[in-house]
C-alpha positions as CSV (number, residue, x, y, z in Angstrom):
1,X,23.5,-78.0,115.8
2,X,20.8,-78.0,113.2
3,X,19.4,-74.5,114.4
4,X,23.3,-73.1,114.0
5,X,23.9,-74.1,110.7
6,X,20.6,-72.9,109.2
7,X,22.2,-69.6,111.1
8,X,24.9,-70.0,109.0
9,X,23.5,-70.4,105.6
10,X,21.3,-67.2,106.4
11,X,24.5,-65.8,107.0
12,X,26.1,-66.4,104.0
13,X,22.8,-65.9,101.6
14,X,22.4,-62.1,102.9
15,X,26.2,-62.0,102.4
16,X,25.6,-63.0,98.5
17,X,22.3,-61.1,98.2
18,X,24.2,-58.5,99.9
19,X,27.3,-58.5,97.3
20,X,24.9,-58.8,94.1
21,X,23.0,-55.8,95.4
22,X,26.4,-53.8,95.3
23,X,27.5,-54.8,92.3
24,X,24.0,-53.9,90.5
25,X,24.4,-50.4,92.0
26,X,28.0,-50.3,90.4
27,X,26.7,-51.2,87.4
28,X,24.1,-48.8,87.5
29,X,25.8,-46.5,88.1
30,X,28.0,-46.5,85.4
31,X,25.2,-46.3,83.2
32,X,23.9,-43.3,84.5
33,X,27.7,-41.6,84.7
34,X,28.1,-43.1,80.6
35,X,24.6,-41.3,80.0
36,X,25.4,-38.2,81.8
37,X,28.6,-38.2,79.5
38,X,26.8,-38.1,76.7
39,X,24.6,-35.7,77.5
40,X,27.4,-33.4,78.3
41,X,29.1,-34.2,75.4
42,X,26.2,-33.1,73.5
43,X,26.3,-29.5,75.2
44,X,29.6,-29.0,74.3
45,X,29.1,-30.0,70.8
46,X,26.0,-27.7,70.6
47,X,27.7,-24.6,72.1
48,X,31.4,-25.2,71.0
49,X,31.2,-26.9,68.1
50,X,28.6,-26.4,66.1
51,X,28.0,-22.9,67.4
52,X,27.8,-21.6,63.8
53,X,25.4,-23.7,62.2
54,X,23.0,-23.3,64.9
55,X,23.5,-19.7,64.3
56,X,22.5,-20.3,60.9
57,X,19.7,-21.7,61.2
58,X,18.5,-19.2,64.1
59,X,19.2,-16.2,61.3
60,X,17.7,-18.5,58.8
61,X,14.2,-18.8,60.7
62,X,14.3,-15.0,61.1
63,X,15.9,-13.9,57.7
64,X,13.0,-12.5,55.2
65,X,13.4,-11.3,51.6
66,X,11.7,-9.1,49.7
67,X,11.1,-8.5,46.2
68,X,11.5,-5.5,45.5
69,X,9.9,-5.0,41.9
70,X,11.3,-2.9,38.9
71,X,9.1,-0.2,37.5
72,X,7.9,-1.2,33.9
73,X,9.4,1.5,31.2
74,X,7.2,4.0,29.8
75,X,5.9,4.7,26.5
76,X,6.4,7.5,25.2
77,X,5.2,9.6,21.9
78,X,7.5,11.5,19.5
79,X,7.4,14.8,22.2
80,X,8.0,12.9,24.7
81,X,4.0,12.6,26.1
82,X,3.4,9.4,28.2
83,X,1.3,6.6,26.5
84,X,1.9,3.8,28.9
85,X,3.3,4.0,32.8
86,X,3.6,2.0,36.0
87,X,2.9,3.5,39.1
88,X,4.0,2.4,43.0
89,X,1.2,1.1,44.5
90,X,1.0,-1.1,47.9
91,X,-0.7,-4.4,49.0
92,X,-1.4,-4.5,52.6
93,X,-0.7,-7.7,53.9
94,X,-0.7,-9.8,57.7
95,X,0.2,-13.1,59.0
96,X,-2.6,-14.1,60.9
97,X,-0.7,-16.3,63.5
98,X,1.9,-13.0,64.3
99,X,-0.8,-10.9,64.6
100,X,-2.7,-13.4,67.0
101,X,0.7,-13.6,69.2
102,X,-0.1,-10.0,70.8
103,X,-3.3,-9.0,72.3
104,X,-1.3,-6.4,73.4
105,X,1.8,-4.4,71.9
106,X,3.9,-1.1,73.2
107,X,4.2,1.5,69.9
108,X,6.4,4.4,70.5
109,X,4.4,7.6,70.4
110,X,6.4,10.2,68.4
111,X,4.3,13.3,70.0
112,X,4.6,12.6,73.7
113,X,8.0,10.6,73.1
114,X,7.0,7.2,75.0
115,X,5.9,3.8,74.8
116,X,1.9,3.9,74.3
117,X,0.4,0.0,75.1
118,X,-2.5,-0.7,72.7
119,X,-4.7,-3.9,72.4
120,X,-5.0,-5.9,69.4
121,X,-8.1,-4.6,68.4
122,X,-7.0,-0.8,68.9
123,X,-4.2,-1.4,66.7
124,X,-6.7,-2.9,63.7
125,X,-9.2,-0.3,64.7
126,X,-6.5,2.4,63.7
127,X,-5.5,0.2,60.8
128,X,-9.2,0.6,59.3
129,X,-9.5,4.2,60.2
130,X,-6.4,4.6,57.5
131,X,-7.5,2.5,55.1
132,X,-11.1,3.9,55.3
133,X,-12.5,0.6,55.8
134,X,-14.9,-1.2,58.2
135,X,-13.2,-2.4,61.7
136,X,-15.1,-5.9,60.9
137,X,-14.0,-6.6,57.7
138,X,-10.3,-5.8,58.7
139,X,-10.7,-7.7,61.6
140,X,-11.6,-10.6,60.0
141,X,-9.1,-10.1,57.2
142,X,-6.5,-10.3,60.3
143,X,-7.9,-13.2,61.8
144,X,-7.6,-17.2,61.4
145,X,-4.3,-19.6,61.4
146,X,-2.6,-18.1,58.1
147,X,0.7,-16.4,57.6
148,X,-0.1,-14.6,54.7
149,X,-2.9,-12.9,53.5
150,X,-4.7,-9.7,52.1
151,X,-6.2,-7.0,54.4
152,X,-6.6,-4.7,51.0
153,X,-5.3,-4.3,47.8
154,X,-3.8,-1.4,45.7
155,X,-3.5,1.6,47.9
156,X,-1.3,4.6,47.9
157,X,2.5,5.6,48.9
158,X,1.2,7.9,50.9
159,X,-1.6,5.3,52.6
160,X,1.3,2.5,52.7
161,X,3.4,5.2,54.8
162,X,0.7,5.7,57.4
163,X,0.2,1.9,57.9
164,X,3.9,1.8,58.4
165,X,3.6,4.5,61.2
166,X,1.0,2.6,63.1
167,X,3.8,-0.3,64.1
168,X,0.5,-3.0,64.0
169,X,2.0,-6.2,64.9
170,X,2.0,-9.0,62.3
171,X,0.8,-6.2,59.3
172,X,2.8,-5.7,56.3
173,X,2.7,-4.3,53.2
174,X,4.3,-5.0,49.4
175,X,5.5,-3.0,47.0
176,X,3.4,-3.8,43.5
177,X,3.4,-1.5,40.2
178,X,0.1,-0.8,38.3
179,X,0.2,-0.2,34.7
180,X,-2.1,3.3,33.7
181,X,-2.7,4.8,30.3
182,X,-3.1,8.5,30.8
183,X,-4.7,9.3,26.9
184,X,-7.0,6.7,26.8
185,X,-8.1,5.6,23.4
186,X,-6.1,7.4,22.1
187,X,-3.3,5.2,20.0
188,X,-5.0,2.1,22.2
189,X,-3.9,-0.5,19.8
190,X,-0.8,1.0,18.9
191,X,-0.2,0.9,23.0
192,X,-2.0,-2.3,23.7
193,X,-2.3,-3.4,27.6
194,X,-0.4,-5.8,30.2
195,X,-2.1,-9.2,31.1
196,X,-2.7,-10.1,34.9
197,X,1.0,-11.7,34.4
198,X,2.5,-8.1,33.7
199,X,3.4,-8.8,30.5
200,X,2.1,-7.2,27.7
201,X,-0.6,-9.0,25.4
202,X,-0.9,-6.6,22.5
203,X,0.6,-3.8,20.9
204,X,3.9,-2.1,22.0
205,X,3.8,-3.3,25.3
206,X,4.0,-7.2,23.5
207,X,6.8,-6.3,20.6
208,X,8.7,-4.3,22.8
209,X,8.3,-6.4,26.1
210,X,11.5,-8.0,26.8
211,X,12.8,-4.1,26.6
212,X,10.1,-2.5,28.6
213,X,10.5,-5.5,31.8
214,X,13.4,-4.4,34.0
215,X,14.8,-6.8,36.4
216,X,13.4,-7.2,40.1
217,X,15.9,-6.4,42.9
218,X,15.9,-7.4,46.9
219,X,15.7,-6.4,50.4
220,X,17.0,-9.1,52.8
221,X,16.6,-8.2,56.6
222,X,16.0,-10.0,59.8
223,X,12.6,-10.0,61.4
224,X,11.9,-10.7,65.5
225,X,9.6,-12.9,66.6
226,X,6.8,-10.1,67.1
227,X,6.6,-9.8,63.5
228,X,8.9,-6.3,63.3
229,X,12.0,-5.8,61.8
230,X,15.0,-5.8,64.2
231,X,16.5,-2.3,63.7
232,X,20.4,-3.6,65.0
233,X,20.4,-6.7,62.2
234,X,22.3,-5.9,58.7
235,X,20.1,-5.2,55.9
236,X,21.4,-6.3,52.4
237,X,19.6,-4.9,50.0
238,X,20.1,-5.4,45.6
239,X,18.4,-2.4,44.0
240,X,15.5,-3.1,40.9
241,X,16.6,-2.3,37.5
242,X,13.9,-0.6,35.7
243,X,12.7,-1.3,32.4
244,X,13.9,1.0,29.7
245,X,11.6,3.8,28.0
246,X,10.5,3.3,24.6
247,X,9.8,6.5,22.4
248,X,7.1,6.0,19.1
249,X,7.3,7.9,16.4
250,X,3.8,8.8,16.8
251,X,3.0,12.3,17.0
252,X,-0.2,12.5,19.7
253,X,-1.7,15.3,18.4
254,X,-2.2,13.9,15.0
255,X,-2.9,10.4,16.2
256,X,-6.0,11.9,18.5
257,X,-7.3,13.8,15.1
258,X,-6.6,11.1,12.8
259,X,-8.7,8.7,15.4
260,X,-11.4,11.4,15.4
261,X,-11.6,11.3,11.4
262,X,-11.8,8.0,11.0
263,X,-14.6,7.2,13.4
264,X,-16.6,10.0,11.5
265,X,-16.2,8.6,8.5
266,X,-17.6,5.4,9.9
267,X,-20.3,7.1,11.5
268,X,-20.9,8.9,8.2
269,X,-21.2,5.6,6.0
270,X,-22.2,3.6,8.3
271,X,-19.3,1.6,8.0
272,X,-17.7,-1.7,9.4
273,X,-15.0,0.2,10.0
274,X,-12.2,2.8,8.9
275,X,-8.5,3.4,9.3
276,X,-6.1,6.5,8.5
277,X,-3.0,5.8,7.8
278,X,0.1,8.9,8.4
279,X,3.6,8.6,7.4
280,X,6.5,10.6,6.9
281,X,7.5,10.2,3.3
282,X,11.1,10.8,3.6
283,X,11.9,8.2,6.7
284,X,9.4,5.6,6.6
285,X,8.2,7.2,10.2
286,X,4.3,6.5,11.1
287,X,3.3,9.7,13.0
288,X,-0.4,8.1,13.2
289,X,-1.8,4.6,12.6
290,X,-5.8,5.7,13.6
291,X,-8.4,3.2,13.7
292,X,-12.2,3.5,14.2
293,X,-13.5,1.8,17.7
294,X,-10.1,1.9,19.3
295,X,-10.4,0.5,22.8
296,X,-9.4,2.1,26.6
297,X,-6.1,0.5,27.5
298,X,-7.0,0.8,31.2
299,X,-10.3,-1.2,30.1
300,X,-9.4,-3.6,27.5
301,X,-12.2,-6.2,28.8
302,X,-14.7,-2.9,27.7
303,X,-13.9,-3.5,24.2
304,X,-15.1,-6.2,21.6
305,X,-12.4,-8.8,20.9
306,X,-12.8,-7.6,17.6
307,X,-11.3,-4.0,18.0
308,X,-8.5,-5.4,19.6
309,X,-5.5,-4.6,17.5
310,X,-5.2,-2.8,14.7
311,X,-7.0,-3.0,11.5
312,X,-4.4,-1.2,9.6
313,X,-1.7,-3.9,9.9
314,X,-4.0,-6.7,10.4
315,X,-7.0,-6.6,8.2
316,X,-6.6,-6.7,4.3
317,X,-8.8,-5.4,1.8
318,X,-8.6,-5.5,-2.2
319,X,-7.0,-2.0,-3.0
320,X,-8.8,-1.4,-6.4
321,X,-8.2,1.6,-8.2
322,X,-5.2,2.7,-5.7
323,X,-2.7,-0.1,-7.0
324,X,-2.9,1.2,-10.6
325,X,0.1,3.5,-9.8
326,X,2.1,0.3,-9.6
327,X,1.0,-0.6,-13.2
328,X,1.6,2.6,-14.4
329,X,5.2,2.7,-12.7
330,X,5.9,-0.6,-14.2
331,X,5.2,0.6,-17.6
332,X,6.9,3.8,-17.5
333,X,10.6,1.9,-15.4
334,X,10.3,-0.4,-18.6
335,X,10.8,2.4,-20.9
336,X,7.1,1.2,-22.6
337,X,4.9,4.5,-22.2
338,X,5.2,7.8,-20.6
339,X,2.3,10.0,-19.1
340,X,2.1,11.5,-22.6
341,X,1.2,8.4,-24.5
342,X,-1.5,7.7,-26.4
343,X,-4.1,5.4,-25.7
344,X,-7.3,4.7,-28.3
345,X,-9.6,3.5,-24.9
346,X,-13.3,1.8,-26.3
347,X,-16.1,1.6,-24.3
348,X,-15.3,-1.7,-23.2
349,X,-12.2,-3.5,-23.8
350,X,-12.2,-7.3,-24.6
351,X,-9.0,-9.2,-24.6
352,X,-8.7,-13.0,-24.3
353,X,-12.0,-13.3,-23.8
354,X,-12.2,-10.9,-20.5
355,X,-14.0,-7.7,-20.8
356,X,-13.7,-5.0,-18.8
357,X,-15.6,-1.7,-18.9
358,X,-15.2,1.6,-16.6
359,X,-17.3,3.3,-13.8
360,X,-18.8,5.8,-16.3
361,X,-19.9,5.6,-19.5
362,X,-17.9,6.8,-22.5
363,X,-17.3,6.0,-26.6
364,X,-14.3,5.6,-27.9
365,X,-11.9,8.2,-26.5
366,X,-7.8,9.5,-27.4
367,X,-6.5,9.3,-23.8
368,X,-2.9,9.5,-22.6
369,X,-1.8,7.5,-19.8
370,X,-2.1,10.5,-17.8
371,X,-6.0,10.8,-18.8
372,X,-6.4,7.2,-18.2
373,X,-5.1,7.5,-14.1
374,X,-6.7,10.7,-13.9
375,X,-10.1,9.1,-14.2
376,X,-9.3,5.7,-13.3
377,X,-10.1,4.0,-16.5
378,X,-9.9,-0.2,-16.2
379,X,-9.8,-0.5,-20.0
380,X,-6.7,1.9,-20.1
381,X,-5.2,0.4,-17.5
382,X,-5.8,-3.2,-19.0
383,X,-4.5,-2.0,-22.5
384,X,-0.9,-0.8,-20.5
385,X,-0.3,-3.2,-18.3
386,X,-0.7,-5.8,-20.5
387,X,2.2,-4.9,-22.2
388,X,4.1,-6.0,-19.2
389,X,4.5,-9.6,-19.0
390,X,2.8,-11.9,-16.5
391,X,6.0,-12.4,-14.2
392,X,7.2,-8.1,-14.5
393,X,3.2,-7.3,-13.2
394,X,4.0,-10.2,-10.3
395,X,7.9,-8.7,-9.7
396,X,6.7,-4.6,-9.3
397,X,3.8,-6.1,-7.1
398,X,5.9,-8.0,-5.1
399,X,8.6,-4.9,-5.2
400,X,6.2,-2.6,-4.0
401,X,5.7,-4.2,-0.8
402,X,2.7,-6.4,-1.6
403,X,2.3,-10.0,-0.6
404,X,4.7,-10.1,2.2
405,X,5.0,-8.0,6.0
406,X,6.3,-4.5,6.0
407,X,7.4,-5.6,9.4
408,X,6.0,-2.8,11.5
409,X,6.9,-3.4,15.3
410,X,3.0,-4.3,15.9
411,X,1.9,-7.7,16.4
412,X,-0.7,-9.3,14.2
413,X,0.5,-8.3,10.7
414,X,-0.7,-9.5,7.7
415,X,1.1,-10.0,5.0
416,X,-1.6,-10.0,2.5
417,X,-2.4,-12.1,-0.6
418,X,-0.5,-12.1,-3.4
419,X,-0.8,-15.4,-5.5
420,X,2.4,-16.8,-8.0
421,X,2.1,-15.6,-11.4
422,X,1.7,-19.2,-12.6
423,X,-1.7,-19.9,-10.4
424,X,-3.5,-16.5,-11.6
425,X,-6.4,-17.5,-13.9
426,X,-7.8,-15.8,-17.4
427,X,-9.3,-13.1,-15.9
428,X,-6.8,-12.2,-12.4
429,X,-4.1,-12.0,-15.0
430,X,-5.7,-8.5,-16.0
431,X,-7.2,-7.7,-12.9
432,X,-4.1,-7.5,-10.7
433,X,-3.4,-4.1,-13.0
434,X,-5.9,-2.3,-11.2
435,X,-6.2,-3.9,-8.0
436,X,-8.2,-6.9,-7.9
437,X,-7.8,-10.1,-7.3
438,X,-5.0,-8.9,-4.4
439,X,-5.2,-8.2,-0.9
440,X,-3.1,-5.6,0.8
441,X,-3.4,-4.3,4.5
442,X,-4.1,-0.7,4.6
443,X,-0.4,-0.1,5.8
444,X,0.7,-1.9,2.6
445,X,-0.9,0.1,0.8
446,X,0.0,3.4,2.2
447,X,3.5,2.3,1.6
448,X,3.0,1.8,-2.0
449,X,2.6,5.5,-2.2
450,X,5.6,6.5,0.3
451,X,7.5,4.8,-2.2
452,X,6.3,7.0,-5.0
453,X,6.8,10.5,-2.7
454,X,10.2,8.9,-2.0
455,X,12.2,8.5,-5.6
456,X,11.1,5.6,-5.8
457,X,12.5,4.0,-2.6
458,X,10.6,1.7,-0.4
459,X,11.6,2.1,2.9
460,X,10.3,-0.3,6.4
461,X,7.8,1.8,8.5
462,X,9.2,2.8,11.7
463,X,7.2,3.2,14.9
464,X,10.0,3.1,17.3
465,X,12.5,6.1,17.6
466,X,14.6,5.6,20.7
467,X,14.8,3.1,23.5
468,X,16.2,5.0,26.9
469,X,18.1,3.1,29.3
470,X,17.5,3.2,33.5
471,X,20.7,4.9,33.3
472,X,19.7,7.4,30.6
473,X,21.9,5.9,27.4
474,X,19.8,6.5,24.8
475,X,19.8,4.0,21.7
476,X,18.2,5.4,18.6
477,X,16.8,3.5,16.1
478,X,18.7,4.0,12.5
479,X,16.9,4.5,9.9
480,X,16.6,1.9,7.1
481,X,18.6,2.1,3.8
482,X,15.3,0.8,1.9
483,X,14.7,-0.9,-1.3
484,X,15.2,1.1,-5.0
485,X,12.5,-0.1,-6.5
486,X,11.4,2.8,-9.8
487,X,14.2,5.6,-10.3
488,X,14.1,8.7,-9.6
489,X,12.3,9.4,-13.0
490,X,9.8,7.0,-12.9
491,X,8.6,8.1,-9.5
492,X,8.5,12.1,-10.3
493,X,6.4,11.0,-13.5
494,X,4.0,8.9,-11.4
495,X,3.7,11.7,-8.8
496,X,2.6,13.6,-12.0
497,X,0.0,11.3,-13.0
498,X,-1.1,11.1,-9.0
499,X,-1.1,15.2,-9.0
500,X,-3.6,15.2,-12.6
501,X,-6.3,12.6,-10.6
502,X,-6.8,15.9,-8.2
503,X,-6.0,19.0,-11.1
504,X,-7.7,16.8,-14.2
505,X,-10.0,14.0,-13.6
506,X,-14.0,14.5,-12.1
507,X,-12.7,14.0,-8.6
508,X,-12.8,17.7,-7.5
509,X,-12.8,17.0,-3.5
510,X,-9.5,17.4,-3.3
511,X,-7.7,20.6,-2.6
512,X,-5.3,22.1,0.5
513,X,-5.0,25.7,-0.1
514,X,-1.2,26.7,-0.9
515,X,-0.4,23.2,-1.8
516,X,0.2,20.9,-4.5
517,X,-1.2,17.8,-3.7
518,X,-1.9,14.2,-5.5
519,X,-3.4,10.8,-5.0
520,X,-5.5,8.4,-6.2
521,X,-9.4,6.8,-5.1
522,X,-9.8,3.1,-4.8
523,X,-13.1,1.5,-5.0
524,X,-13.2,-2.7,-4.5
525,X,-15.7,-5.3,-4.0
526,X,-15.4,-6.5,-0.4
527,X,-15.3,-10.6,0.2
528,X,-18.1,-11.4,2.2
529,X,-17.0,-12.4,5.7
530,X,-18.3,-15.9,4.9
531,X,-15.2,-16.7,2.1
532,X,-18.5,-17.0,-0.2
533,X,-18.6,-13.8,-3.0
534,X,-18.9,-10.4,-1.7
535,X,-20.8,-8.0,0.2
536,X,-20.4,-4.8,-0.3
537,X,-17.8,-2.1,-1.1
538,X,-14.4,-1.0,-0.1
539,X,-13.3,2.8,-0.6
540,X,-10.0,4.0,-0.3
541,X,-8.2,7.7,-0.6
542,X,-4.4,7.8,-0.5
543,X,-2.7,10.9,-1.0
544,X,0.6,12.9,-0.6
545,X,1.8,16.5,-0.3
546,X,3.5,19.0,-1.0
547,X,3.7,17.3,-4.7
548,X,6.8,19.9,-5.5
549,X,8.5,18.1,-2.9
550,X,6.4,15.4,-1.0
551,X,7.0,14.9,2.7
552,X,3.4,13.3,3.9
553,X,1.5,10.7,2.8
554,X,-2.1,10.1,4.6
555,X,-4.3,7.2,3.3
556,X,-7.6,6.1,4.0
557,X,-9.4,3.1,4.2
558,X,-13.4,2.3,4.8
559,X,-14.9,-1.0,4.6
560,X,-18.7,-1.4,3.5
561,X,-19.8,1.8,3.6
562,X,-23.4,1.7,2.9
563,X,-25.4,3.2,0.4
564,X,-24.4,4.2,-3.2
565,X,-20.8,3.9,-3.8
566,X,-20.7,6.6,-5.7
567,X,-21.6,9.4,-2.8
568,X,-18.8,7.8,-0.8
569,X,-15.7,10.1,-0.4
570,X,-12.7,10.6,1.6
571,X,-12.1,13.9,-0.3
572,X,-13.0,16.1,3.1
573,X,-11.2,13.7,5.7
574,X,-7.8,13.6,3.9
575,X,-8.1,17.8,3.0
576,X,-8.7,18.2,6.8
577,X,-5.9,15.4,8.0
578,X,-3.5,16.0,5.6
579,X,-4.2,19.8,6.6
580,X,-3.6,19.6,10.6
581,X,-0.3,17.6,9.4
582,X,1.4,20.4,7.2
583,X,0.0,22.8,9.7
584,X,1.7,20.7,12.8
585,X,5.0,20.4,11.7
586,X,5.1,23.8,9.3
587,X,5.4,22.6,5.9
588,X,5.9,25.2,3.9
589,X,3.4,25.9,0.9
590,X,4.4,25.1,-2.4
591,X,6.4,27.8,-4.6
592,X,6.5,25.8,-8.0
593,X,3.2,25.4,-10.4
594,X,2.4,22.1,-11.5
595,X,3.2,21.1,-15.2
596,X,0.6,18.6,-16.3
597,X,0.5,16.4,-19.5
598,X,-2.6,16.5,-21.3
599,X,-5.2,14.4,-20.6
600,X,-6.4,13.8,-24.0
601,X,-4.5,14.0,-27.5
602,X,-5.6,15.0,-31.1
């Protein structure tokens, strides 16, 4: 009985164990069918659903852009010869891993018209053989975990195009533009140069940069996994707009012999340095700005930081003798003298309690105001000017230009010293009549005088003619109205007085055959570089022709000549400059004789 029921109980456990053992499976079951569910659900999501953003990001992965850069503007001179351009040059590039990805690679071979398999280093072995470089160095150029990185440098369209041809997995190339100066020195710190950024750092190629930089464009295409593009994918591409052209007024010719000039003359004098100065009278045009030392655009680093830029608008000088024409057109606008008038000059003039003397030695003398320009008297000058009050001689400095910026589209201008009227002292009171005690750029300077040659109308230089659009529209620069600043009269009687300094005075060095010409020396102490006195001399010779109708002015400007300051002249240079300019654009020779008021009276 006992044995039966412990048969029974075995019975009925196995039944239970039996019945749990189902019910796990069930259960088990359902998890796997509820996980199988969701896995399916996630297929259908993935290739119904959300087909298109996994398409995205497939294109995305294999989507590349490139810049495709604009070509920096040119710059151009007044024919049209190129100062400043931008070539297309190419950058050969690889990713690393790409190229890693195929030891070996098919490359269709256009001559027997099939599929030629090359190795890896077969393919870079042909790449070095194009690029004339050593198989090592390219190889290990190629080589490492990178996806970007140089194999060379700046090289050719027509190298670029063979690279292309050899279908090198993983090797690319970029478009870059390199900036080349094809005349050299010539008008270097009127051009200046680009810094490693593109943009320019001095000269034209700073003022004029935001017009010169074009706008970058783009290629957008899709790339397979073996590193070449996929020919069937769209290609979208934004073209670059260049940067416009910008024409100078600078005439090349006479920049290159202006440049040569003044570098002789510094050689001559042994000079810190010099600067020639050419404008068109009639426009305010600069057809050269030439100064000694000018640097190699393509080789700025060559040059001292010293020569970089231009001394003409940059460095300033006291004028001396030049800036008596502004005294003597302030006293003739003001109705006071004429070039006629007499003058009873002493040996030395005294007034309160300054004396000035002259370069030369003379007694008592019966000059006329023409006389005293002629030969550059101080004590004339002095007993003239003074006539003007304190604030006139300050007003027909300041309307002459000096003291403030002509605004010439060159960086780095001065505007030169000029102090109030009220802060002069005994003595710069006088001496600002004949050109001390100011400061004027050479630029300034030469402006003085256009405004002389011009009726008496000061006008802005101009050193920009045209700007040319990528499209070809043209925008040329209008001229400026100017300022009136002497009449009409005043200005053909100071030309007079400018034309008796070359006809009259002792300074014989001037002389153009067939034309009337005038001007006027300058001769200044130079402030020591120190701010402590001075040291040394400044000489200056700014001059204008034809004088029956001026149309040039040329000035010149050398700092510390050494030696005696009386052998110093600029009489040759501007004869020879002023020469090749009448003779460039075919000036004709004057027709009328000069009429010349005495130079002493009775």
């Amino acid at each position: 009985m006992a044995e039966e029921n412990t048969k029974a109980n075995r019975g009925a456990t196995a039944h239970q164990l039996n019945k749990v053992g189902r019910g796990r499976m069930r259960i088990g079951f359902v998890i796997m069918l509820a996980f199988l569910l969701v896995i399916a659900g996630k297929l259908v999501m993935i290739q119904g659903m959300d087909v298109g953003n996994m398409a995205e990001a497939a294109e995305h992965q294999r989507t590349v852009e490139q810049v495709l850069p604009a070509v920096r503007g040119k710059i151009v001179d007044a024919n049209g010869k190129v100062l400043a351009e931008s070539i297309m040059r190419y950058d050969i590039t690889v990713s690393q891993v790409n190229s890693a990805l195929f030891p070996k690679y098919d490359h269709y071979d256009t001559v027997s018209g099939t599929d030629v398999q090359y190795t890896r280093d077969e393919g870079l072995q042909q790449l070095a053989d194009v690029l004339g470089m050593n198989f090592a160095t390219v190889k290990k150029n190629a080589t490492g975990t990178k996806n970007f990185n140089y194999i060379v440098r700046d090289v050719s369209p027509a190298v670029e195009a063979k690279v292309a041809a050899l279908g090198v997995p993983g090797i690319y190339s970029e478009a870059v533009t390199k900036r080349v100066y094809p005349l050299g020195e010539v008008g270097g710190p009127i051009v200046g140069f680009l810094g490693a950024d593109g943009k320019g750092l001095a000269g034209i190629e700073q003022t004029m940069n935001a017009k010169l930089t074009g706008t970058d464009g783009s290629r957008t295409y899709q790339m397979g996994k073996n590193g070449i593009i996929i020919p069937t994918a769209p290609v979208k591409t934004v073209p670059a707009v260049d940067g416009q052209t910008v024409k100078l007024t600078i005439n090349e010719d006479i920049q290159y012999y202006a440049q040569q000039a003044a570098q002789q003359q510094k050689q001559q004098y042994s000079a810190d340095w010099a600067s020639i100065t050419v404008l068109e009278a009639k426009t305010g045009k600069v057809i050269a700005i030439a100064d000694s030392d000018s640097y190699d655009p393509n080789n700025p680093g060559a040059s001292q930081t010293k020569n970089i830029g231009s001394r003409t608008v940059s460095s300033v000088v006291e004028p001396g003798s030049t800036d008596k024409i502004i005294t003597a057109s302030g006293v003739m606008q003001e109705g006071l003298f004429t070039p006629s008038s007499h003058f009873l000059v002493p040996p030395t003039l005294t007034i309160d309690g300054q004396t000035f003397d002259d370069s030369f030695v003379h007694g008592t003398e019966q000059r006329t105001l023409a006389g005293i320009i002629a030969d550059s008297m101080n004590t004339g000058t002095v007993m003239a000017g003074s006539k003007l009050t304190m604030q006139q001689r300050y007003d027909y400095l300041r309307k002459f230009g000096v003291g403030q910026k002509t605004g010439i589209d060159l960086p780095g201008e001065s505007p030169g010293i000029l102090a109030d009227w009220r802060n002069w002292d005994g003595r710069q009171r006088y001496t600002v009549l004949f050109g001390q005690g100011v400061a004027q750029t050479p630029l300034q300077t030469a402006f003085v005088f256009q405004t002389v040659a011009n009726d008496g109308v000061r006008l802005p230089p101009q050193i920009i003619d045209s700007v040319t659009a990528a499209d070809g529209k043209v925008d040329t620069v209008k001229q400026a109205s100017g300022i009136k600043v002497i009449s009409p009269k005043t200005a053909q009687q100071a030309r007079d007085l400018l034309e008796g300094v070359v006809t009259m005075s002792h300074y014989n060095a001037i002389g153009i055959p067939g034309y009337r010409v005038g001007g006027k020396t300058g001769t200044s102490e130079a402030p020591a570089d120190n701010g402590v006195g001075f040291d040394g001399y400044t000489s200056s010779f700014i001059g204008m022709a034809p004088m029956d109708d001026p149309q040039y002015v040329v000035a010149i400007t050398v700092q510390r000549p050494k030696g005696s300051i009386y052998g110093v002249t600029q009489g040759a240079t501007f004869n020879q400059v002023m020469g090749q300019v009448l003779r460039t654009f075919n000036v004709p020779p004057s027709t009328t004789p000069s009429v010349m008021p005495p130079k002493f009276y009775k």
